[in-house]
C-alpha positions in Angstrom: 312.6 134.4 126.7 311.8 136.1 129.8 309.8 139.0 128.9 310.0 142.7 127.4 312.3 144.8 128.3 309.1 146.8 130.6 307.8 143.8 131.6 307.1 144.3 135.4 305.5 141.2 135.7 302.2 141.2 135.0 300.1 139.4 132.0 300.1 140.8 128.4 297.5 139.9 126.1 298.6 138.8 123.3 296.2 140.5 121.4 297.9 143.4 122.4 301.3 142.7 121.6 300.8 141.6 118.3 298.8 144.8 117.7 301.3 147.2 119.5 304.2 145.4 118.0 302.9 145.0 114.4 305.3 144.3 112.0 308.2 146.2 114.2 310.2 143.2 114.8 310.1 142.2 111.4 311.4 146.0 110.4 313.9 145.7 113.4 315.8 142.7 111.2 317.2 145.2 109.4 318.5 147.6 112.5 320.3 144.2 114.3 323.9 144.9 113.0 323.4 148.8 114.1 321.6 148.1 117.3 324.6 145.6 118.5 327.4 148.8 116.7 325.1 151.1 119.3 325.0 149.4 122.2 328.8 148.6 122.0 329.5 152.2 121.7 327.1 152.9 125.0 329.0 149.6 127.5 332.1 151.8 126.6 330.9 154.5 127.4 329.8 153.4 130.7 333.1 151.6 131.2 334.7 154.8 130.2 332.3 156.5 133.4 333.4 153.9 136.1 329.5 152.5 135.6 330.7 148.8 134.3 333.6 147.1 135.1 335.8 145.4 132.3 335.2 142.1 132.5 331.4 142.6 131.9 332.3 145.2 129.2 334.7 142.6 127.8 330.9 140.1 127.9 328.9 142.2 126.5 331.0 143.1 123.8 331.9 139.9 122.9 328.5 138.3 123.4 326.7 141.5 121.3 329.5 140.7 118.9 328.5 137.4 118.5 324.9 137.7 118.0 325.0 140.3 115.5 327.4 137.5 113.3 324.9 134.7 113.7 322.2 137.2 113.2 323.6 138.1 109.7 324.4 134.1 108.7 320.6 133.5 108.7 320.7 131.4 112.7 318.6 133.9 115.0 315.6 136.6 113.7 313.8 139.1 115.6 310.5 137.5 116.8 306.9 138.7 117.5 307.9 138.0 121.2 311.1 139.8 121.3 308.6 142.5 119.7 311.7 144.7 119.2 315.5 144.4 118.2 316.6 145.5 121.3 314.6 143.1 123.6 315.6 140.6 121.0 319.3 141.7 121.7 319.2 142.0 125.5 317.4 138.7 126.2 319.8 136.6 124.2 322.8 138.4 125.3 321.6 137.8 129.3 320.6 134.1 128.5 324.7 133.8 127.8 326.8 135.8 129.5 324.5 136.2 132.9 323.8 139.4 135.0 326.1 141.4 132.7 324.0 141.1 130.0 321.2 143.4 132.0 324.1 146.1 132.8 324.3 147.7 129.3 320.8 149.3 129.4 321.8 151.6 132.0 321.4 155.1 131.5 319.9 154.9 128.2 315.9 154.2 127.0 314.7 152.2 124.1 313.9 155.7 122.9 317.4 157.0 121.9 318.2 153.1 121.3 315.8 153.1 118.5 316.9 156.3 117.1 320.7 155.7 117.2 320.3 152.3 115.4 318.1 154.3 113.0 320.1 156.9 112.2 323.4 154.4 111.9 321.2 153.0 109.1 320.4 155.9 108.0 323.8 157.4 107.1 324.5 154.3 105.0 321.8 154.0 103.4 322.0 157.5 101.9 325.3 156.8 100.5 324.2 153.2 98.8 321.5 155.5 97.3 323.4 157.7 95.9 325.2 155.4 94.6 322.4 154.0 93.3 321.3 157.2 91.4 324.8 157.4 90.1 325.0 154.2 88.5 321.5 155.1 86.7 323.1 159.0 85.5 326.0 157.0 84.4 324.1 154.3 82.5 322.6 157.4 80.8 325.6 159.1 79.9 326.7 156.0 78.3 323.6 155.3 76.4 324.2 159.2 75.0 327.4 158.2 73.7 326.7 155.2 72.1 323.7 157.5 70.8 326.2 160.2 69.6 324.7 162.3 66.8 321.6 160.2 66.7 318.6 163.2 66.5 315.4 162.8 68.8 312.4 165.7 68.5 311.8 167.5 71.8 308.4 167.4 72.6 306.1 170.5 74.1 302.4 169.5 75.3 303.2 165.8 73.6 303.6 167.8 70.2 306.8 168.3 68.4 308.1 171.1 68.9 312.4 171.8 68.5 315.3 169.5 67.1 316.8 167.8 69.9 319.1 164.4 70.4 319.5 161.5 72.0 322.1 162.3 74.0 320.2 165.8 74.6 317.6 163.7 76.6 319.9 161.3 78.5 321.9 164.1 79.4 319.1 166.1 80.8 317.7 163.1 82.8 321.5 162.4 84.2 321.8 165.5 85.4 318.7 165.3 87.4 319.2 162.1 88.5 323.0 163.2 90.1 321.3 166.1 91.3 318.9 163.8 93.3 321.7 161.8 94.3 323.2 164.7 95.7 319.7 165.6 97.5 319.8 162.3 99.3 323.4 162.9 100.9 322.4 166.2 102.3 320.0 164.3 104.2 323.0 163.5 106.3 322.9 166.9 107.5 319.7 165.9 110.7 320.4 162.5 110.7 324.7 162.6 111.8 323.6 163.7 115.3 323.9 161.3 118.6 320.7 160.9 119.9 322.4 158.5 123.0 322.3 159.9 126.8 318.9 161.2 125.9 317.3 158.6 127.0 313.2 158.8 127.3 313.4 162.2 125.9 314.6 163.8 129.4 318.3 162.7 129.7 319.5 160.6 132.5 319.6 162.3 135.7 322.5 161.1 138.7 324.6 159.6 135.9 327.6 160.4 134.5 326.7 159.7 130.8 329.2 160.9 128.6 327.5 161.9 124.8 330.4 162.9 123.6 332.1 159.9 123.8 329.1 157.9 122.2 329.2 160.6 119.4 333.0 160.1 118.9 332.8 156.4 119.0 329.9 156.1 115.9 331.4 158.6 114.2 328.1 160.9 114.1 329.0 164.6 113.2 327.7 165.9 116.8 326.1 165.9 119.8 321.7 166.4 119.2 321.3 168.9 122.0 319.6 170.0 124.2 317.9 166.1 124.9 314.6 167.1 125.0 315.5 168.6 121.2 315.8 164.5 120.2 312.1 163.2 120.4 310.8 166.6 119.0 313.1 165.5 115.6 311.8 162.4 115.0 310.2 162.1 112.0 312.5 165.1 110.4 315.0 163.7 109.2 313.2 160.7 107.9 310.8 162.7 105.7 313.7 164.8 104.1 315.1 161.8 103.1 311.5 160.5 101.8 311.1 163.9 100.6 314.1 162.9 98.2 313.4 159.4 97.4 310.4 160.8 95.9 311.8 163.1 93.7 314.3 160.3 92.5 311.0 158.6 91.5 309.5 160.8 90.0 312.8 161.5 87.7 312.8 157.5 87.2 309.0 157.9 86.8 309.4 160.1 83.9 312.0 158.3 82.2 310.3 155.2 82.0 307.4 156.9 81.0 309.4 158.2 78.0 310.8 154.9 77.0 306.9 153.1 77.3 306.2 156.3 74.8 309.2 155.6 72.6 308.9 151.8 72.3 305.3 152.0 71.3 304.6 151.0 67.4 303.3 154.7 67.0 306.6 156.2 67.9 309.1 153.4 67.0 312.0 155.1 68.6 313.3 152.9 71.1 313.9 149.4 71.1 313.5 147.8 74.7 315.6 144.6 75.6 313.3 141.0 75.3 314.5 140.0 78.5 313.5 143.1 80.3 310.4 142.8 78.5 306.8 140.4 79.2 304.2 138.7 77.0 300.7 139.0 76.8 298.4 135.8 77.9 295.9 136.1 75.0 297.9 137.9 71.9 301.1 136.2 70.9 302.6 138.9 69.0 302.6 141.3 72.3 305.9 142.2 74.4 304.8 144.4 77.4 306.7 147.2 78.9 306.1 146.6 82.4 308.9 147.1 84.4 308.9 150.6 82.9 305.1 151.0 83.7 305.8 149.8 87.4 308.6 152.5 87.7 306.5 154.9 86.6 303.5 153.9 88.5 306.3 153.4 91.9 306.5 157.2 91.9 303.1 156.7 94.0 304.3 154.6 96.2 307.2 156.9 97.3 304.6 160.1 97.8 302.6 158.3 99.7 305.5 157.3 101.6 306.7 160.9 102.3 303.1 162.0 103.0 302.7 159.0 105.8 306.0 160.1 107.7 304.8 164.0 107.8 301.3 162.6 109.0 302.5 160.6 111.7 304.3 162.9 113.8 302.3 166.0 112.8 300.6 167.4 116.2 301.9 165.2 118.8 302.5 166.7 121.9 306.0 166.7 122.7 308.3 163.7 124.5 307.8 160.7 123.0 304.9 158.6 121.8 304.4 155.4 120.4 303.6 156.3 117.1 306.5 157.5 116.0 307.3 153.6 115.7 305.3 153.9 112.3 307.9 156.3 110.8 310.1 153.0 110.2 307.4 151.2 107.5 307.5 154.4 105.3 311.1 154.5 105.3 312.2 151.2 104.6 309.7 150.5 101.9 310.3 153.7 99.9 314.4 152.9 100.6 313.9 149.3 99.5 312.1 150.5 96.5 314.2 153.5 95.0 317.0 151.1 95.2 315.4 147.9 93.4 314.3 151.3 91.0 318.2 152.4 90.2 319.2 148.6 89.9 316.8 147.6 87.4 317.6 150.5 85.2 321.4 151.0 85.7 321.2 147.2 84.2 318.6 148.2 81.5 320.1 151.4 80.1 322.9 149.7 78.6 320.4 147.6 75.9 318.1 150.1 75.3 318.6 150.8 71.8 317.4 154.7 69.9 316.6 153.4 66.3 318.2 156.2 64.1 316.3 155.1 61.4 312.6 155.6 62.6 313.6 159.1 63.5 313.2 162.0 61.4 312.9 165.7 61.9 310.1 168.0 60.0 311.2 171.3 58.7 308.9 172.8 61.0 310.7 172.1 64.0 313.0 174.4 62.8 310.9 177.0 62.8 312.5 178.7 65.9 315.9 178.9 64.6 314.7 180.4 61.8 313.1 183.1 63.6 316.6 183.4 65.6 318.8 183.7 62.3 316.3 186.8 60.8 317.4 188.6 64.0 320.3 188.2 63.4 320.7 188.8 60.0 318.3 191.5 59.7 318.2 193.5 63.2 314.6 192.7 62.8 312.9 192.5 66.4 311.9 188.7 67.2 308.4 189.3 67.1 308.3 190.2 63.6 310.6 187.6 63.0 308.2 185.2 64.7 305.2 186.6 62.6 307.2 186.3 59.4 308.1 182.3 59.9 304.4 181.8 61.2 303.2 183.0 57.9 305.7 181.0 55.9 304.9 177.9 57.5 301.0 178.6 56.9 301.7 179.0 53.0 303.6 175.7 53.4 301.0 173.5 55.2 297.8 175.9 53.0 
């Protein structure tokens, strides 16, 4: 390899780059197919501009090509040394197709690079979310229908409180869950804009770039204007969509924490699947609900995430600095995690089992409708309707 793409000649320590670099080309991995998609989009561009001719158009596509297929069979990964994806990229393409490879980073910085390979990730990432949270509503509509009929008490300060049903709570968690679903695609909203031709934050002055042409070739919804608007977003839309994930936690959060209640001897209502179940190391008799416990405790894990991306670029001065490199970590980890999350419990749902026959509801939860039905039979107002119920139940329990 033959240096960073800033490298001007002089000595690194190494000390340095592994610090400045961190874990970034590890993270980049992930960015290599949308990087290459990018970058191809950009030599046309120039190509359309009169700034590269077609033959080296013609190399660079092929060669970018190229690497990003042996990239995704397992032969080539970023590397400490690349210390990004698109050093990584640039050096490998120039190593095989000559000076052409050191043509395509004309008129662009690693700035709007970065940020176009983000935001191609981005986009499809929200919708294999969604999808995600879909499959977990529709595991829960399911269980509600094999649940049909099957009563459940609704709970109010962990007391019982009104007759409910199964399919009453899967239903309500459902809807939630495709209402979250639908949160994550209007994410789309700041990330479909092309951030290419904005370069370092400043555009690219005495060149023709075309953005429009960029924008039409990924397919992003428009052009993010003015260019000095780009580096002052970063950050934005990445917390929306963290701002999201974490709500899809914390619905997955409550529903496992529900189940953990339900399967535990004192409630007796669920039956959790063995397999999705552990053992204990010292009591034999023990099968642990931990996979619930760990989605519930994940719901953590995803605030922290979407506090970290609002902290990083809170107060920076304008253009661009080098810490909005951090906003990748957040993301990926609370991505990788809402979708292991929706995964595990569109496959669990389906052997969860509501035992009908540890379920029973006390006249007392009642009590509400009764009130409701001496309104209405009497024209009485609901207060005294209220009072008259409260009494009855107090003779009852006295």
């Amino acid at each position: 390899m033959s240096g960073r793409l800033w490298d001007k000649g002089a000595p690194l320590d190494e000390r340095v780059l592994a610090y400045t670099a961190g874990e970034d080309h590890r993270l980049d991995d992930r960015l290599v197919a949308h990087d290459v998609r990018a970058s191809v989009a950009h030599a046309a561009m120039l190509l359309g501009a009169g700034l590269l001719s077609i033959p080296d158009f013609e190399a660079i596509r092929s060669g970018l090509e190229r690497l990003a297929d042996e990239h995704a069979r397992g032969l080539w990964r970023v590397e400490l040394a690349d210390e990004d994806v698109h050093t990584a990229l640039e050096q490998r393409l120039t190593e095989r197709i000559g000076a052409a490879g050191g043509r395509v980073h004309l008129g662009r910085s690693r700035n709007d690079q970065v940020l176009a390979a983000l935001r191609l990730w981005m986009r499809e990432e929200c919708i294999a979310l969604a999808e995600g949270a879909r499959g977990v509503a529709a595991a829960l509509d399911e269980l509600a229908r094999r649940h049909a009929g099957v009563p459940l008490p609704g709970y109010t300060h962990l007391q019982r409180a009104m007759p409910s049903s199964v399919a009453d709570w899967a239903g309500g968690y459902a809807a939630e869950i495709e209402d979250d679903a639908a949160g994550i695609l209007a994410c789309r909203r700041r990330i479909d804009r092309n951030p290419l031709g904005s370069a370092a934050g400043y555009g690219t002055p005495g060149l023709p770039i075309d953005r429009e042409a960029t924008r039409a070739a990924l397919g992003f919804a428009s052009v993010h204007a003015p260019v000095t608007a780009v580096q002052l977003s970063r950050g934005k839309a990445e917390a929306q969509l963290l701002f999201e994930l974490a709500l899809l936690a914390g619905d997955l959060g409550r529903l496992a924490a529900d189940l953990v209640l339900y399967a535990s001897a004192e409630f007796g209502f669920v039956e959790l699947p063995a397999e999705m179940t552990t053992g204990s190391s010292i009591m034999p008799q023990k099968r642990n609900p931990d996979l619930f416990e760990l989605l519930r405790g994940r719901t953590a894990t995803a605030i922290a995430a979407l506090v970290e991306a609002l902290l990083i670029p809170a107060k920076l001065p304008g253009g661009y600095h080098r810490d909005l490199q951090l906003l990748k970590a957040p993301l990926f980890r609370s991505a990788d995690l809402a979708r292991a999350a929706c995964d595990l419990l569109a496959a669990t749902l389906p052997a969860v089992r509501f035992r009908a026959d540890r379920i029973t509801l006390a006249p007392e939860l009642f009590a509400a409708e009764r009130a409701h039905r001496l309104v209405l039979e009497e024209g009485i107002p609901f207060r005294e309707a209220y009072r008259r119920v409260a009494a009855a139940l107090a003779r009852h329990e006295g």
